[in-house]
N, C-alpha and C positions, 0 to 999 in steps of 0.2 A: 376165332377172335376177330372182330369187327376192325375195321381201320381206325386212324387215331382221330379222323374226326365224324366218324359214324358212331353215335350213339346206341346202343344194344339193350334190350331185355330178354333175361333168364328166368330161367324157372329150376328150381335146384327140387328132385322129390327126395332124394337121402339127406336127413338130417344129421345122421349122424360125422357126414362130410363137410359138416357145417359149424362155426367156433365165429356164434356171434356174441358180441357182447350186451347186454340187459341194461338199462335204464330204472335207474331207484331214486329216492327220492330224497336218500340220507347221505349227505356228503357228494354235492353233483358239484359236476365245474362245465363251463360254455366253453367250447373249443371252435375253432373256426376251421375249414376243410377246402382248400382249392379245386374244384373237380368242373369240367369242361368250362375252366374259363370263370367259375362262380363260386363264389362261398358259402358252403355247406354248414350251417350253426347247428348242435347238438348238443344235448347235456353228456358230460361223460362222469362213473360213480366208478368205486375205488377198486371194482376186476376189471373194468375197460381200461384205466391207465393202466394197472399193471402188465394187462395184454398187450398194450400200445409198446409198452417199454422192453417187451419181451421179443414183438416183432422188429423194434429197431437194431436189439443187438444180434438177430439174425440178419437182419440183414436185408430184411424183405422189401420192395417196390410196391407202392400201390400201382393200379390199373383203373385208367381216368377213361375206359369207354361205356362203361356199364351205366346206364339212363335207371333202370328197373331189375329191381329181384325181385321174385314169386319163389314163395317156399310153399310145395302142398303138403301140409301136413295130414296126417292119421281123421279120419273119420268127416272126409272132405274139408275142413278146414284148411284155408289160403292164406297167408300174410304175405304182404307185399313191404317191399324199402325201396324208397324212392331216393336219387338221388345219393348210393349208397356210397362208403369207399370199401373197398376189394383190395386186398391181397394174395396172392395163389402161391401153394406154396411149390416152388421148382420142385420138380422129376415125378410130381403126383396130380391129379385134379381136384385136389382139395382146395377150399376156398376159405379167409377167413372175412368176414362180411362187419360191418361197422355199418348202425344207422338205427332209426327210429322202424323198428317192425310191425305194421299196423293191420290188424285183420281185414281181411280185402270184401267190398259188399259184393256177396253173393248176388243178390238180389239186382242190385244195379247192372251185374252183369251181365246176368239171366235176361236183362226186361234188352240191355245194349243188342242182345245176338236175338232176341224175337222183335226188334224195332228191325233190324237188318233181314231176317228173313221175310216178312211183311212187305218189307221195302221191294226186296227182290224180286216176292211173288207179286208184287202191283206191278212191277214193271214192265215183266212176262206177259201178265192177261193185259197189258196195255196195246203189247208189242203184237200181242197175238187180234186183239180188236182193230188195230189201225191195219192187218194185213187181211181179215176177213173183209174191211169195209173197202181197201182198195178192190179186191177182187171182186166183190159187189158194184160198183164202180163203175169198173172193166167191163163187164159180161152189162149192165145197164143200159151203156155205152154204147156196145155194138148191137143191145136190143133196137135203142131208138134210134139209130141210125138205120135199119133195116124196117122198123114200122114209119120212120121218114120217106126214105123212097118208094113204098109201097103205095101210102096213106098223097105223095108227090103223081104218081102214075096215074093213083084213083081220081084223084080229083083234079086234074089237066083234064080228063074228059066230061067231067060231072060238071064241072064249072061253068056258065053261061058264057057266051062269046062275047069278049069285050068288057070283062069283070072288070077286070087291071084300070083299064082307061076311067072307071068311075070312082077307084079307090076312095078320090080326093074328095068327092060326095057327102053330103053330111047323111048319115041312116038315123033312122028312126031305133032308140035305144029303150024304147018300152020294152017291159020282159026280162032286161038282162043287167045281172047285177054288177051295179058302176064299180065293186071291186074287182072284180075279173076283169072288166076292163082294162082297169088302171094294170092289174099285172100283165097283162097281154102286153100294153103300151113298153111298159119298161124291161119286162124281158125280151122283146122286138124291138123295141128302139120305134115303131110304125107310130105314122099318125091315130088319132081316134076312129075317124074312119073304119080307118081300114079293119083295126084291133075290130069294131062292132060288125059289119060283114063278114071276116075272118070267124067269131063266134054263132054267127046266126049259120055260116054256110056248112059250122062244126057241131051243132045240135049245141050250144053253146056247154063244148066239153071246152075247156081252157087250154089243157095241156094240145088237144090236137089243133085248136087253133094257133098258140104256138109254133107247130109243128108245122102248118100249115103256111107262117108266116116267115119261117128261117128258110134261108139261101138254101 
């Protein structure tokens, strides 16, 4: 049993451990039910007072931690009572249960636990793409760093003597497309210049003019 202010749901499968009382529709009366703090309204019909009156001169307590009853019944059929009141009967686990018994949708709950596995499996192949793309990344990373100092070695000597000193130069940019340009500029931060030089002296590949132009 749950503590007195933790809320609990059961699920009862023997019926025959169970002594609910039925809702009709000839001779009902509206009772009110204290239970966590709230008032519980139901119709009650003339075997639920009788039972009422029967557990009072026993003697019995209700039990105010119960939120939910599920009863599975015979050929998968579930009702739920929401909000029920509970009395147990001392020295046994029998239960007797008070409340509106409503068939529970299957369906809703079928569709609740494949929203959830869905959910789980998107989260996995999420987990598992952001851990292939770091490791892609990674291994990337130490590609271009190692065709950086290669591609740095190569061309210190290939270079004409005294490159540096003309950077500031305006070059002649026929041939080379003003968009590579521009990305050269801003992924180097480099003047125009330099970006059009950087591309002419890299067979105007982009990436190794980049390459070319980073520290």
């Amino acid at each position: 049993m749950a503590g007195d202010n933790e809320p609990k749901i059961v699920e009862v499968q023997d019926q025959d451990q169970i002594s609910s009382a039925g809702v009709s529709s000839e001779d009902e009366e509206v009772t009110g039910n204290e239970v966590e703090g709230r008032t519980v309204r139901h119709r009650n019909n003339k075997g639920e007072r009788k039972n009422r009156k029967l557990i009072q001169k026993l003697g019995l307590k209700p039990i105010t931690d119960f939120e939910k009853i599920v009863i599975r019944g015979a050929r998968g059929l579930s009702f739920q009572i929401v909000n029920p009141e509970v009395y147990v009967v001392p020295g046994n686990k029998n239960y007797i249960i008070f409340g509106d018994a409503k068939l529970e949708d299957r369906n809703a709950t079928s569709q609740a636990a494949a929203l959830a596995n869905a959910t789980s499996q998107l989260e996995q192949k999420l987990a598992a793409m952001k851990t292939s793309q770091n490791n892609k990344q990674s291994s990337s990373s130490s590609h271009t760093a190692s065709i950086h100092n290669e591609h740095t070695d190569h061309t210190a000597s290939a270079c004409p003597s005294g490159i540096k000193d003309v950077y500031h130069e305006e070059f002649d940019e026929s041939g080379i497309d003003p968009a590579n340009i521009d990305l050269v500029v801003n992924q180097t931060g480099c003047s125009r210049s330099k970006a059009v030089q950087a591309l002419k002296l890299n067979n105007h590949d982009v990436v190794e003019a980049i390459l070319y132009l980073s520290p």
